[in-house]
C-alpha positions, 0 to 999 in steps of 0.5 A: 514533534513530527510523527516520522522525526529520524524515521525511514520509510519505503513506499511501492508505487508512490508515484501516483494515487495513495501512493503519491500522498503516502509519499507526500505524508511521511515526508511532512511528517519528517520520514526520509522517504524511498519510491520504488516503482516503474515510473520515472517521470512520476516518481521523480516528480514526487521525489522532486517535490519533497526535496524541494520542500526540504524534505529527504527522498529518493527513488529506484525503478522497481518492478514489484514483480520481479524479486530481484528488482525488490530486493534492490529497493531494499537495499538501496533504502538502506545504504541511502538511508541506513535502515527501514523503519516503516514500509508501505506496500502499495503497489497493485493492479485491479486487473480485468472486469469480468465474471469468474467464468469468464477470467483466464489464467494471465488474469489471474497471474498478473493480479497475483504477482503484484498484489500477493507475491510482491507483498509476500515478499516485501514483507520477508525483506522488510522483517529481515531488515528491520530485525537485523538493524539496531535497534530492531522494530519497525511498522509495515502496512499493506495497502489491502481493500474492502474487498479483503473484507466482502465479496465484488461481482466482477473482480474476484480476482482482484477479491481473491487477491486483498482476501491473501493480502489480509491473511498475510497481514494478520499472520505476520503481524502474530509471528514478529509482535513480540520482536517489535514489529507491528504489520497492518493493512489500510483497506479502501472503499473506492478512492478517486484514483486511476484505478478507480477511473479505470473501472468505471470504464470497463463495460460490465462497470455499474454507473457511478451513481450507484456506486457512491451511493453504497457509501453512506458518506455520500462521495468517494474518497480521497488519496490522502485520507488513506494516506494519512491513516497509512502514516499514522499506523507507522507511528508510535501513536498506533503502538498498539495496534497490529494484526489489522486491516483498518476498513477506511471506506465511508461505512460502505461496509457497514451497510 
């Protein structure tokens, strides 16, 4: 049997990157799916591409900033669908490359609003609709990185931000256990990604030599292996596992 056999899964910025793949995984593993994110071009694509696979998805434009907007994703999911049983929030920005001297205050607010304040309140409206449905439970995991986890010159915004996404993680995964739900982080090394492209435009960038040589794996990595591990943590084989940020970063942090 397929992993997400009679499951729904909700996915933030599934139109591309890990997102995409995330989208793509729960749907192979038989998961209704639901997209939430700006784009309508992209997530339809996917969407798109499920369905015509045989698969069962849909999306909402969403903007994960604006509660109002997410609340909406939420529901939409359920009166499409019927319920929420797993949830990946995955939407996030990197913001702008710089020295902490040299960040400002809009930075700083459009980092935190999508990477923070958006899985803050994810979370609320997923624990909420997955205590409120029959039978209760569910798994959610937020998309975090090795920067939860370690300091990066240049982006301590951005590290400020997954070290929140972290504690997030491990304080609700304590609250909701015994109610059921498990809540976990997957946290990346650098993934080939626009995200990832996009850094290694900004001036104060290191060469991209040297980056991957601080993965002992010796390359970056893919979408779908982070995707893949994001499924499998909404599943029953990851039953007992909870409260973790799963470092997935080719022992870039074992160094």
């Amino acid at each position: 049997m397929a992993l997400m056999t009679d499951k729904v899964a909700l996915i933030t910025g599934g139109n591309k990157g890990i997102g995409r793949a995330a989208a793509l995984k729960f749907a192979a593993e038989d998961a209704k799916v639901v997209i939430g994110n700006r784009n309508h071009t992209e997530a339809l694509a996917v969407v798109d591409e499920i369905n015509s696979q045989g698969g069962q998805a849909a999306f909402l434009a969403t903007d994960v900033t604006d509660k109002a907007q997410l609340q909406a994703l939420h529901d939409f999911t359920v009166e499409t669908y019927g319920r929420i049983d797993a949830a990946f929030n995955n939407a996030g920005i990197e913001g702008d490359l710089a020295e902490l001297t040299e960040q400002d205050d809009d930075n700083y607010d459009r980092v935190f609003d999508t990477n923070v304040k958006a899985v803050f309140w994810g979370m609320q409206m997923q624990i909420r609709q997955m205590l409120a449905q029959h039978p209760a439970g569910g798994a959610i995991v937020n998309n975090s990185s090795i920067t939860g986890s370690i300091g990066f010159p240049g982006l301590a915004i951005y590290t400020a931000a997954k070290h929140a996404v972290n504690g997030f993680t491990k304080a609700a995964a304590i609250e909701v256990g015994f109610r059921g739900i498990r809540i976990n982080a997957v946290s990346p090394a650098c993934i080939k990604t626009d995200m990832l492209y996009r850094f290694f435009d900004e001036p104060l960038a290191p060469p991209v030599k040297d980056i991957i040589r601080k993965h002992p794996i010796g390359r970056f990595g893919e979408p779908e292996e982070i995707a893949n591990l994001a499924v499998w943590l909404c599943s029953q084989e990851a039953s007992f596992i909870t409260g973790q940020p799963m470092l997935v970063d080719g022992a870039f942090t074992a160094i």
